[in-house]
N, C-alpha and C positions, 0 to 999 in steps of 0.2 A: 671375647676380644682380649690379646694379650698387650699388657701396659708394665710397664719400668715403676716400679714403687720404692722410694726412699725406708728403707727399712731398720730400728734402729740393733747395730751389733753390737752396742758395749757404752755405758756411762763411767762416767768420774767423777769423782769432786775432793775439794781440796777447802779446807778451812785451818786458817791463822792460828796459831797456836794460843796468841793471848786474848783473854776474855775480858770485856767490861761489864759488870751487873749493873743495873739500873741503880741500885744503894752506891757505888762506887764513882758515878754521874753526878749522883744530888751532892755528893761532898764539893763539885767543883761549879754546879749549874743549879739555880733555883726551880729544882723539882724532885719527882720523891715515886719510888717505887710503883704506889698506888696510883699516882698521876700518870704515869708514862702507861703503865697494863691496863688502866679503865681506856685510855685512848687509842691504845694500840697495839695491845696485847702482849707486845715487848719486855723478855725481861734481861737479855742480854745480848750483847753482839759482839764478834769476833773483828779484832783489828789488826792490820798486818804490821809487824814489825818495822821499825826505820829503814833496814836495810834487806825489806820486801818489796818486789816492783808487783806492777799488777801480771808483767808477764811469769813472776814465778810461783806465784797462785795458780796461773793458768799452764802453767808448764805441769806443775804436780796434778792437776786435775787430769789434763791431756793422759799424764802415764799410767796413772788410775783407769782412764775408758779403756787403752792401750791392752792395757791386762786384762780388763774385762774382756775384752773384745776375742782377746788371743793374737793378737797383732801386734806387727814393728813398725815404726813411724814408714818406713820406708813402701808399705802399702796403703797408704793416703795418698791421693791425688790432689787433696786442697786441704786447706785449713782456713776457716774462716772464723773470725775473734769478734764478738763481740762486747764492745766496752766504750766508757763514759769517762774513762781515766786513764787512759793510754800513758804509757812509761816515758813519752816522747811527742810532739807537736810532730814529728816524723825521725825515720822510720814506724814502718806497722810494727805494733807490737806482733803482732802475727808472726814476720818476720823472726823476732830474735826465738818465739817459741819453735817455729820450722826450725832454726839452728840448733838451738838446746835439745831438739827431740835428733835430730841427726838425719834428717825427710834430705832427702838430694835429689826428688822429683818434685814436678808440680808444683803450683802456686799458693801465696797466703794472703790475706791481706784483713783490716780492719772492717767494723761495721758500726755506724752508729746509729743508735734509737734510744739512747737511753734504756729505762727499766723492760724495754718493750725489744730489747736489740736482739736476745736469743732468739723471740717469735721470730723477725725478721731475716737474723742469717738461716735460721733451720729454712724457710721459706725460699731464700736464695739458694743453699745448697740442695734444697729440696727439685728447685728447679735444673741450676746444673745437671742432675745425675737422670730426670727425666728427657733433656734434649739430648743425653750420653755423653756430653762432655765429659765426664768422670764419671767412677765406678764407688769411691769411697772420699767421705768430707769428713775430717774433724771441724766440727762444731762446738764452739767455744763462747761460754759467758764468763768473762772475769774481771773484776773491778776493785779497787783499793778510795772508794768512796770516803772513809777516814779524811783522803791528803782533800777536799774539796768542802769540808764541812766548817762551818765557825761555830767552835766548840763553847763560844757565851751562848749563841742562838737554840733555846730549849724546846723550841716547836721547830729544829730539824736533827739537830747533833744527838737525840736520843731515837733518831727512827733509822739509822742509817749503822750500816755492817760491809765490812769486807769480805770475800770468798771466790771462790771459784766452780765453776762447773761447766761439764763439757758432755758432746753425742758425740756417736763415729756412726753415722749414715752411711748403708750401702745400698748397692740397686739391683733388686731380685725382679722376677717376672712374677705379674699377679694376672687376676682373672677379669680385672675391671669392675669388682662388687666390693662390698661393702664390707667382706668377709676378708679382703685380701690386708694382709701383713702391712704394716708402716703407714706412710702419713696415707692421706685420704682425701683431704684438702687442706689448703691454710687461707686464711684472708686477713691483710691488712690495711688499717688506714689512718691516718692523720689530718691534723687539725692546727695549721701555723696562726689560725688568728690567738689559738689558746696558748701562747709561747708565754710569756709572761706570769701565768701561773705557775709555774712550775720552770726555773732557769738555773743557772749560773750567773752572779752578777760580771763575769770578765771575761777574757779569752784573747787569742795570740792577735786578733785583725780589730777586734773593738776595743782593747786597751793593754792588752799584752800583759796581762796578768792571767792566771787562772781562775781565780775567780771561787767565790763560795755558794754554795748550794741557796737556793731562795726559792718559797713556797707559800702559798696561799692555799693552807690545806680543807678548809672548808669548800670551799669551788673544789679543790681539786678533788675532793672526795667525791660531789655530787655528780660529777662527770664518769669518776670510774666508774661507781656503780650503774649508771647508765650504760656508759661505750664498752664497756665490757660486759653485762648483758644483751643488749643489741647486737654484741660479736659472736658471743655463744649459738645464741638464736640463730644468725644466719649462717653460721658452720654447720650446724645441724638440718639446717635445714637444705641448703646444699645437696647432702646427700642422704635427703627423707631419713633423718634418723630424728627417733626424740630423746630429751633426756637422761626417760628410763634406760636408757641404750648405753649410756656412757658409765664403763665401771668405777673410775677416775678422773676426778677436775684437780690438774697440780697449776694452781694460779701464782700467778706472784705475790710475790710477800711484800703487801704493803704495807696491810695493816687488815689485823683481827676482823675489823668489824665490817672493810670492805668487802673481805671474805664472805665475812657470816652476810652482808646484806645483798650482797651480790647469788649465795646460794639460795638463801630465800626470794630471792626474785624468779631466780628461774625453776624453784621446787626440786632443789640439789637437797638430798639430805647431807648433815654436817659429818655425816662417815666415812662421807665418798669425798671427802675435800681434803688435799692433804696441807695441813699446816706446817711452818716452821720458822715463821716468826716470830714466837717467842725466843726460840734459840739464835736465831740468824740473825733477826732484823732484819731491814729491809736491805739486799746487797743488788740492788740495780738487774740489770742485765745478768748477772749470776746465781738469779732469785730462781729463777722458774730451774733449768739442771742441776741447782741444787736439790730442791725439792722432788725431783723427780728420780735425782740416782737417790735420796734417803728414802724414799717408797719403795726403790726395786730392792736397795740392801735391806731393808724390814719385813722382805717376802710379802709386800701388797699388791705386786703388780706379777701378775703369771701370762705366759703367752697366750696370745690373743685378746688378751684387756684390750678394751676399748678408750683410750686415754683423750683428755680434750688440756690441751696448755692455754694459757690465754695469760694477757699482761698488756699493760697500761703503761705511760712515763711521760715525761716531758719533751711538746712540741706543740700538741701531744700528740702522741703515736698510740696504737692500740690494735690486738688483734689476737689471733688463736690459731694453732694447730689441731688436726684430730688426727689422731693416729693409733691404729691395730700396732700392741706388742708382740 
């Protein structure tokens, strides 16, 4: 049986030129190198410039896939952003990146899920290009988490990074097996009673402020490691695959230890897991195509890997990709 598969032809990524070390934090916030990497593995993260939007993080990511790919904006059919810190209450940031890249076809538009928003657009353009509505999606995580953080508060303003990263999904003909190129499946799901762990205190309709990041990270840990094991599990299951089957788990970067307790859950050895929070921190929605273009550019990922994405955030949302490279 012949089926439409989202198949991935080029990453990017893009990170801020300035760096904060963990020693460079505790000068300003009561905590201290060894505190922040026992709890989080973090030892520094990229912050974007004053006069960096979140769309020009994701603009340089976008032309980063571009080159990857072998492609001109102008062979995208859509571009879909995912982001937690849009440059504007409106227009999409999507939008000013279609401009900047010079796209004069097709549509753009935002997505939110928080740290969970990549799973979610790949998932949307995933779909797109199965119904043949389009042929080719730029896929976009980009966030400038910095402008949302209260840099007193020491259980959030050290786990948090800006960055960018991006897919360009096309749609090839596969065989219908488990053997065929690109995603495979995706499933996601959410959770609006659990809002309050993990928020924003403000926003444009509840008090027109923006608002700062707020967390109750002990729940909110016990859950990841949870709903992101239970997500794994049923992706694989899905399509009778087990574990052993998966060459690559590129999760998001929350934190070290959810990582490590989440791979031990499911009997992921810690080889196949790619890390990068200690360099990134955690950068929202930009977490997991970050992670996953610094595995392709380190030559860990060769065609036909069997890659599983998965990510967690606030609502909460949660969920996973599987997909043949």
């Amino acid at each position: 049986m012949t089926v439409i598969r989202s198949v991935v032809r080029g990453c990017g990524s893009y990170l801020p030129e300035k760096i904060i070390t963990n020693d460079e934090l505790a000068k300003t916030v009561d905590t201290s190198d060894e505190w922040i990497v026992e709890r989080s593995g973090i030892r520094q993260r990229h912050v974007a410039a004053d006069n960096e939007l979140t769309s020009d993080l994701a603009i340089h990511a976008a032309k980063d896939a571009l080159r990857h790919a072998g492609l001109v904006a102008d062979d995208l059919d859509a571009i879909i952003l995912a982001t937690a810190t849009p440059d504007r209450t409106f227009p999409a940031t999507a939008a000013r990146v279609q401009a900047e890249l010079g796209m004069t076809k097709g549509f753009a538009f935002d997505l939110q899920a928080v740290c969970s928003g990549f799973i979610y657009a790949m998932t949307v353009a995933d779909n797109f290009i199965k119904a043949g509505s389009v042929k080719r999606v730029l896929v976009i995580g980009a966030e400038t988490f910095s402008r949302i953080l209260d840099w007193e508060d020491r259980t959030t303003c050290v786990l948090f990074g800006d960055g960018a990263g991006a897919v360009i999904l096309e749609a090839h003909e596969g065989e219908g097996e488990n053997s065929d190129r690109g995603i495979l499946t995706s499933h996601l799901h959410s959770d609006g009673k659990m809002a309050d762990l993990l928020c924003t205190d403000g926003g444009p309709s509840l008090n027109m402020k923006v608002g700062h990041v707020r967390m109750k990270g002990k729940e909110v840990f016990r859950h990841a490691v949870v709903n992101l094991a239970d997500v794994m599990a049923e992706t694989m299951g899905a399509v009778g695959l087990q574990t052993s089957d998966i060459s690559l788990v590129i999760p998001h970067q929350a934190n070290k230890r959810i990582l490590d307790s989440t791979a031990k859950k499911m009997g992921i050895p810690a080889d196949r897991v790619v890390v990068t929070v200690d360099q990134h921190a955690n950068t929202s929605a930009a977490s997991v195509p970050l992670a996953l273009c610094a595995a392709e550019r380190a030559g860990r990922i060769a065609k036909n890997d069997l890659l599983l994405l998965e990510a967690m955030g606030g609502g909460f949302t949660w969920g996973s990709v599987l997909l043949r490279w």
